[in-house]
KEPA-976929 format. One line per 5 residues: number of its first residue (from 1); their letters; for each residue x negated, y negated, z of C-alpha. Coordinates in steps of 0.05 Angstrom, whole numbers. Example, Ala and Ser with C-alpha at 12.3 -4.5 7.8 and 13.67 -1.06 7.14 Angstrom:
% residues 2
1 = AS = -246,90,156  -273,21,143;
This chain:
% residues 403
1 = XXXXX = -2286,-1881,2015  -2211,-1869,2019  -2168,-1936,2055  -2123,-1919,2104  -2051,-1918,2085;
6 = XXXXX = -2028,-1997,2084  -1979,-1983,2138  -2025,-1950,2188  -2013,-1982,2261  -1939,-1995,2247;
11 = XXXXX = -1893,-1957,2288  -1816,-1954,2261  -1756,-1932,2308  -1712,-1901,2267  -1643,-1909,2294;
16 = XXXXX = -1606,-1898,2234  -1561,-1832,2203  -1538,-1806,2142  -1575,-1833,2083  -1596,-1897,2074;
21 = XXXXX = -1630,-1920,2131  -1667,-1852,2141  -1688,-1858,2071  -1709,-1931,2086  -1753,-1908,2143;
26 = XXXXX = -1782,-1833,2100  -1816,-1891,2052  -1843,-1934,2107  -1859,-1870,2140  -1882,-1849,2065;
31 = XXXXX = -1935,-1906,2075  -1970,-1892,2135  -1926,-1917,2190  -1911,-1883,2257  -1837,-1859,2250;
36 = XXXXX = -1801,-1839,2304  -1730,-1819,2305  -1682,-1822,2353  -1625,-1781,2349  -1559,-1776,2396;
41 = XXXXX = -1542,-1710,2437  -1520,-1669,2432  -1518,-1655,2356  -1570,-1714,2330  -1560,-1741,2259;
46 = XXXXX = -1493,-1728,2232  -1528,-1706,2173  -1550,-1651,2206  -1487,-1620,2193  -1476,-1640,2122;
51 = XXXXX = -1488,-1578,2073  -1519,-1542,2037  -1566,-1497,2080  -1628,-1474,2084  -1613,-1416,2136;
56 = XXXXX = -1588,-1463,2199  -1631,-1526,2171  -1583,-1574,2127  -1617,-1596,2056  -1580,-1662,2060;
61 = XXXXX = -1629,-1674,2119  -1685,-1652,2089  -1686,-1695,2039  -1685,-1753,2077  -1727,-1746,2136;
66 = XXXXX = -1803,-1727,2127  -1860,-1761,2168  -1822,-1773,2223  -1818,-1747,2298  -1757,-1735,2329;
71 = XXXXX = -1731,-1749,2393  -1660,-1728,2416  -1639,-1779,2470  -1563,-1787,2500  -1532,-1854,2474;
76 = XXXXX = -1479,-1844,2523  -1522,-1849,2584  -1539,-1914,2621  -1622,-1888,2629  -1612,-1859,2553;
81 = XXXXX = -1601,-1928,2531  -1647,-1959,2580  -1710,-1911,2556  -1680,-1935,2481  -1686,-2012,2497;
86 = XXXXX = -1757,-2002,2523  -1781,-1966,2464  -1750,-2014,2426  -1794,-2067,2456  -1861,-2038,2439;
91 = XXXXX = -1858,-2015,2363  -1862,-2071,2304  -1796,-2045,2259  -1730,-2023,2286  -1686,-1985,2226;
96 = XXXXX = -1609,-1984,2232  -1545,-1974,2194  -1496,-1981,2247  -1435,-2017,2239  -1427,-2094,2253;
101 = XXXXX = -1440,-2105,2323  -1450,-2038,2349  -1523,-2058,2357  -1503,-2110,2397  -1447,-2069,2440;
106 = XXXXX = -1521,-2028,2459  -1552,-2087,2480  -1599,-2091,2429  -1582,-2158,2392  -1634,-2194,2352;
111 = XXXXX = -1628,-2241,2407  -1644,-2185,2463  -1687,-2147,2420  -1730,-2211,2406  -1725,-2232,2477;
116 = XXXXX = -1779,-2170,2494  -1813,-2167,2425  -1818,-2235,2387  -1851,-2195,2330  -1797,-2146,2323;
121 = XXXXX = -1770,-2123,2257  -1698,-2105,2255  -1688,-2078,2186  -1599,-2069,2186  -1562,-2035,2132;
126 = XXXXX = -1484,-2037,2130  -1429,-2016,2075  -1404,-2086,2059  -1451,-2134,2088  -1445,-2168,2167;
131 = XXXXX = -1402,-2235,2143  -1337,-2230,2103  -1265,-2207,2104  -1294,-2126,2084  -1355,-2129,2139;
136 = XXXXX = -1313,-2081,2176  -1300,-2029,2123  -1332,-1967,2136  -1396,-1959,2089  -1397,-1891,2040;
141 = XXXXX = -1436,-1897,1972  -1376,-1882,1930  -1334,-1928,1954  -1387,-1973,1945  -1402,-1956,1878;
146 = XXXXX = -1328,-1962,1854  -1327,-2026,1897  -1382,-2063,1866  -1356,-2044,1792  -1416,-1984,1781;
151 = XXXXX = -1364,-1928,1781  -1327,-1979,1714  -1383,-1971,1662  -1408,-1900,1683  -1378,-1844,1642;
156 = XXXXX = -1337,-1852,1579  -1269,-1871,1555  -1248,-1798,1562  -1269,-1784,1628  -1251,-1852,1658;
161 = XXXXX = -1293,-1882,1718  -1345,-1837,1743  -1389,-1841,1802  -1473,-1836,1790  -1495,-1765,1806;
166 = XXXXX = -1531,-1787,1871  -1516,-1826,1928  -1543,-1888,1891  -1518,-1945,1930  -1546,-1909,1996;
171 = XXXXX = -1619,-1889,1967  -1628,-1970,1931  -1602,-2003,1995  -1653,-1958,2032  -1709,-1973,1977;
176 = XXXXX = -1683,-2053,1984  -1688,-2056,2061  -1761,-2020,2054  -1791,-2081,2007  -1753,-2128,2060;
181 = XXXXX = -1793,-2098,2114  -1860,-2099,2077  -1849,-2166,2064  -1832,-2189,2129  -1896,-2156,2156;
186 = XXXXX = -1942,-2197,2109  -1898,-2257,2132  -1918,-2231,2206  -1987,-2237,2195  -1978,-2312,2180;
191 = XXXXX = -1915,-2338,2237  -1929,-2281,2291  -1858,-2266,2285  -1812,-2214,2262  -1744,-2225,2236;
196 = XXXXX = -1680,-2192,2214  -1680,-2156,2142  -1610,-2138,2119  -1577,-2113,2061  -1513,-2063,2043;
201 = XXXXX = -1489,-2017,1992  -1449,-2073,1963  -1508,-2121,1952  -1554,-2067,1931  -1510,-2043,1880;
206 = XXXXX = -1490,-2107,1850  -1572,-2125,1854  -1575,-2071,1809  -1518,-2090,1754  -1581,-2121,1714;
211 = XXXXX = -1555,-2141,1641  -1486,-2102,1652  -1475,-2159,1702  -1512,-2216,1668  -1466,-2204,1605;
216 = XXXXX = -1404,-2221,1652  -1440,-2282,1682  -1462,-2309,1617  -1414,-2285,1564  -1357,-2265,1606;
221 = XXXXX = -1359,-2192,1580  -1328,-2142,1624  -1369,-2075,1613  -1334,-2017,1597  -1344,-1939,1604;
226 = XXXXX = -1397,-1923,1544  -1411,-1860,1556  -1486,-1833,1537  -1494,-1895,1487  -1537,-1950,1504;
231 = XXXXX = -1485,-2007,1524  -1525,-2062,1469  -1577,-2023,1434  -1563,-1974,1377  -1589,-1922,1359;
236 = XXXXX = -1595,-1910,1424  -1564,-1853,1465  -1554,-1773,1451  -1555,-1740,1395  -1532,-1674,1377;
241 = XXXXX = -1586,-1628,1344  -1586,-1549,1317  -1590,-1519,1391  -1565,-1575,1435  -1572,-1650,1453;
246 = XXXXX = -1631,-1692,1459  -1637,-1769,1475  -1665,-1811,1424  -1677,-1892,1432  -1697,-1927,1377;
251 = XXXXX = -1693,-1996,1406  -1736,-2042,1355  -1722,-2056,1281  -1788,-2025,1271  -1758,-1951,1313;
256 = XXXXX = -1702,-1959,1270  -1729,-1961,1199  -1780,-1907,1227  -1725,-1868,1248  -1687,-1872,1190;
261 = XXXXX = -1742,-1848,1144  -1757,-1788,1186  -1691,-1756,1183  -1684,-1774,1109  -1643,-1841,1111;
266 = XXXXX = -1686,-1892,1093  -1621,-1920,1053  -1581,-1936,1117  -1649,-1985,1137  -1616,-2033,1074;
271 = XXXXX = -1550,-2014,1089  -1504,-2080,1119  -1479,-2038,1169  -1540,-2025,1200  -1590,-2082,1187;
276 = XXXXX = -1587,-2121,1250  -1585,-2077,1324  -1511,-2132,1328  -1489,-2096,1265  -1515,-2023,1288;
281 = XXXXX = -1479,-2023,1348  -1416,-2054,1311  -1414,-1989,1264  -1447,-1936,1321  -1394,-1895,1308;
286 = XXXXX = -1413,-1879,1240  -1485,-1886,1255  -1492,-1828,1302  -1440,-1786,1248  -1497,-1797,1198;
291 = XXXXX = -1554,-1790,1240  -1528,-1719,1272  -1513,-1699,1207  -1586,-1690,1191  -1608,-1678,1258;
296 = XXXXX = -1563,-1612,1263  -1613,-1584,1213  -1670,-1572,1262  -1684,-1556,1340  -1691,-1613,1389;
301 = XXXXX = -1771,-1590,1405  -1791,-1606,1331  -1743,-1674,1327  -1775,-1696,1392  -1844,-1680,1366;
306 = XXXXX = -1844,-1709,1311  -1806,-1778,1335  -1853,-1783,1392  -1917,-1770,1336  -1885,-1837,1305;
311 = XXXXX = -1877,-1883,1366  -1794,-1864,1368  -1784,-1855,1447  -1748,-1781,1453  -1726,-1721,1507;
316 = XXXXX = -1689,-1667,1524  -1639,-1674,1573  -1661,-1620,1623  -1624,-1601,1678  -1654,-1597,1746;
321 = XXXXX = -1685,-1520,1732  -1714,-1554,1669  -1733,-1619,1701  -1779,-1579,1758  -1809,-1526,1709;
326 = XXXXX = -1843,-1580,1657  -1918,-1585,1657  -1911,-1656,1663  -1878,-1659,1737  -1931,-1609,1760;
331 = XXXXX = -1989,-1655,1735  -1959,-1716,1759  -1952,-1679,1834  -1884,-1701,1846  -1861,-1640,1875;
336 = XXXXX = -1908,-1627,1946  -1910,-1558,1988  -1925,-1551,2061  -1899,-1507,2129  -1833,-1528,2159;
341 = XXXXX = -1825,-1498,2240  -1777,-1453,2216  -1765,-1455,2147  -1840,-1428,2128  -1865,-1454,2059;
346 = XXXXX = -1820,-1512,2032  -1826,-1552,1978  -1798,-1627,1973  -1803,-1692,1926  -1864,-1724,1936;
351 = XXXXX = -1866,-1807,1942  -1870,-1832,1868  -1918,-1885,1886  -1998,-1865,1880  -2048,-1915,1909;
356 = XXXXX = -2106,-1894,1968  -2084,-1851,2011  -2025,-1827,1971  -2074,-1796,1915  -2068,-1719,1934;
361 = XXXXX = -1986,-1734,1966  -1952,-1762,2011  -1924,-1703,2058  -1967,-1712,2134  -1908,-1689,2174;
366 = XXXXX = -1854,-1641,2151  -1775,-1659,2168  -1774,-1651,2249  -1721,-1608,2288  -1675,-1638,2335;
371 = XXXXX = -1716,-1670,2397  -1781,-1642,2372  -1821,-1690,2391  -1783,-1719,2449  -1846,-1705,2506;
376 = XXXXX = -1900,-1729,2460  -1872,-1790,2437  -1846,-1804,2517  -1915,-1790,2542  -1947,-1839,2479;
381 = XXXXX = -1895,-1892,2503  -1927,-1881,2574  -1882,-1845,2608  -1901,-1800,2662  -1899,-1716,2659;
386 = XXXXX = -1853,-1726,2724  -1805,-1782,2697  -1794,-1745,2634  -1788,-1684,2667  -1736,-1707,2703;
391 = XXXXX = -1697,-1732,2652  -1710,-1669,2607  -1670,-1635,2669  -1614,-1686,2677  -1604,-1680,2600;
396 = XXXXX = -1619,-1752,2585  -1668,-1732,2531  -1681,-1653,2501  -1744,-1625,2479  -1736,-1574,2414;
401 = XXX = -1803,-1531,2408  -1822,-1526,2330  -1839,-1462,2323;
């Protein structure tokens, strides 16, 4: 018999906009909790606007925002932020990324907010944390990445500092604040309390520095742009073959000498160049010369079969037309179809994660329209037909139909 989804019976109000905390609350939402959103008239999320398009329906937003309900509420109305307040006080997780003390400027401090709900969850994502002389500073992922020293090491010395392909620091701080809030539920259980989870794109991106950081804090090594080279290991990067590149990693002595003997080197395994991985990556210069110089003999499809037959991890480097059309995506069910209200057929990334529940994908609820759900989630809340209504007509809230 399947379980339920583990986060069945926990409703989230989403508060946030843009990327992070929406993408916080698609994984909680991901999991089985109740999602709603609550977006500010008249336009909603800001990311609403953000290109490209999918006829009038931004991708940026799509992205970011499945299993969830929306409801399009004014934040510049005294009953708008009344109605907000008391839904506040009757879900278990509260998701924002507004700047430092905005939340409390609403009335909704963790003081307030805990006043009404002692087992609230306020899961808060800024740019540069709530304490500090850059709290203020406005929070965008590249500034973040160049900030926390990710844009340094990423490219090579040609291209100088580059920033990762994706909004990186927004998607991990999301992905951080989502294990906070797991956690503090399982803590729940135990005190009967809730609690504030927090995190930025500064402390999720230096969480993330792993041994790039570690060989500063240890050695006192400042990183450097390396380019499509593993920064310690060598051979270990891309290689050029007959029709184009392909990654190879041969990260053990035993890879290497494998390696080596494949592609008709066994010589360099002896060589004092290349006998420790210290001395490899000393002389990687001259490594990869040698090694492409046999690779450019054959195609990448028969170099990666072969390397893979002998334990040597290997790849081409698709690009995203590539990435979607191997055999192995499809069977792993990453990418999920299903009807949008106006889009039709649409298909998304899935959830990564497979446990019950999440066996046959993780899509329930395809990304709402503005104020979709604004009656339904009113009337769930207990709100009357007539009070909402009324406030439907005074243009407090505004109901979108999905069709």
């Amino acid at each position: 018999m399947t379980q339920p989804l583990p986060l069945a019976g926990i409703k989230v109000l989403d508060l946030s906009r843009a990327l992070s905390g929406p993408f916080c609350a698609m994984i909680l939402g991901d999991l089985g909790a109740e999602v709603i959103k609550v977006e500010p008239l008249p336009g909603g999320d800001m990311v609403r606007e953000w290109g490209p398009f999918a006829g009038d329906t931004s991708v940026y937003y799509l992205s970011g925002n499945r299993n969830k309900k929306s409801v399009a509420l004014s934040f510049r109305n005294a009953e708008g932020m009344r109605i907000l307040r008391e839904m506040a006080g009757k879900v278990d997780v509260v998701v924002e990324n507004f700047r430092p003390g905005v939340m409390d400027q609403m009335g909704m401090s963790l003081a307030d907010l805990h006043a009404g709900n002692p087992g609230l969850i306020v899961a808060s994502i800024t740019g540069f944390g709530s304490v500090g002389p850059k709290s203020s500073w406005p929070g965008f992922d590249q500034v973040a990445q160049g900030f926390a020293g990710f844009m340094s090491f990423t490219g090579n010395a040609e291209s100088g500092p580059q920033r990762v392909g994706v909004a990186i620091g927004d998607l991990t701080s999301g992905m951080w604040t989502a294990m906070g809030v797991l956690a503090a539920v399982i803590q729940r259980h135990a005190s009967g309390r809730g609690q504030q989870v927090e995190t930025s794109l500064l402390a999720s991106l230096m969480g993330l520095l792993s041994v790039q950081g570690q060989r500063y804090l240890s050695l006192g090594e400042v990183a450097r742009p390396s380019g499509n080279v593993h920064p310690v290991i060598a051979p270990y990067g891309v290689f050029e073959a007959k029709d184009g590149p392909l990654t190879v990693g041969a990260a053990t002595q035993d890879q290497w000498v494998k390696l080596a003997r494949l592609v008709g080197l066994e010589h360099l395994a002896s060589d004092p160049r290349f006998l420790s991985n210290a001395d490899r990556v000393q002389h990687r210069t001259e490594l990869k010369a040698l090694l492409e110089e046999r690779l450019g003999q054959r195609d990448r499809a028969s170099w990666t079969t072969e390397m893979v037959g002998i334990g040597i991890p290997a790849g081409p480097i698709n690009d995203i037309a590539d990435a979607f059309a191997e055999p192995q995506v499809e069977a792993l069910g990453l990418v999920e179809t299903f009807a949008h209200p106006t889009l039709g057929t649409m298909r998304q990334v899935g959830n990564p994660v497979r446990m019950d529940g999440l066996r046959d994908g993780s899509v329930r609820l395809p990304p709402p329209l503005l104020g979709q759900h604004t009656q339904e989630v009113l009337a769930d809340f207990g709100y009357s037909p007539g009070q909402i209504r009324q406030w439907l007509e005074a243009g407090v809230v505004m109901q979108q139909d999905g069709h």
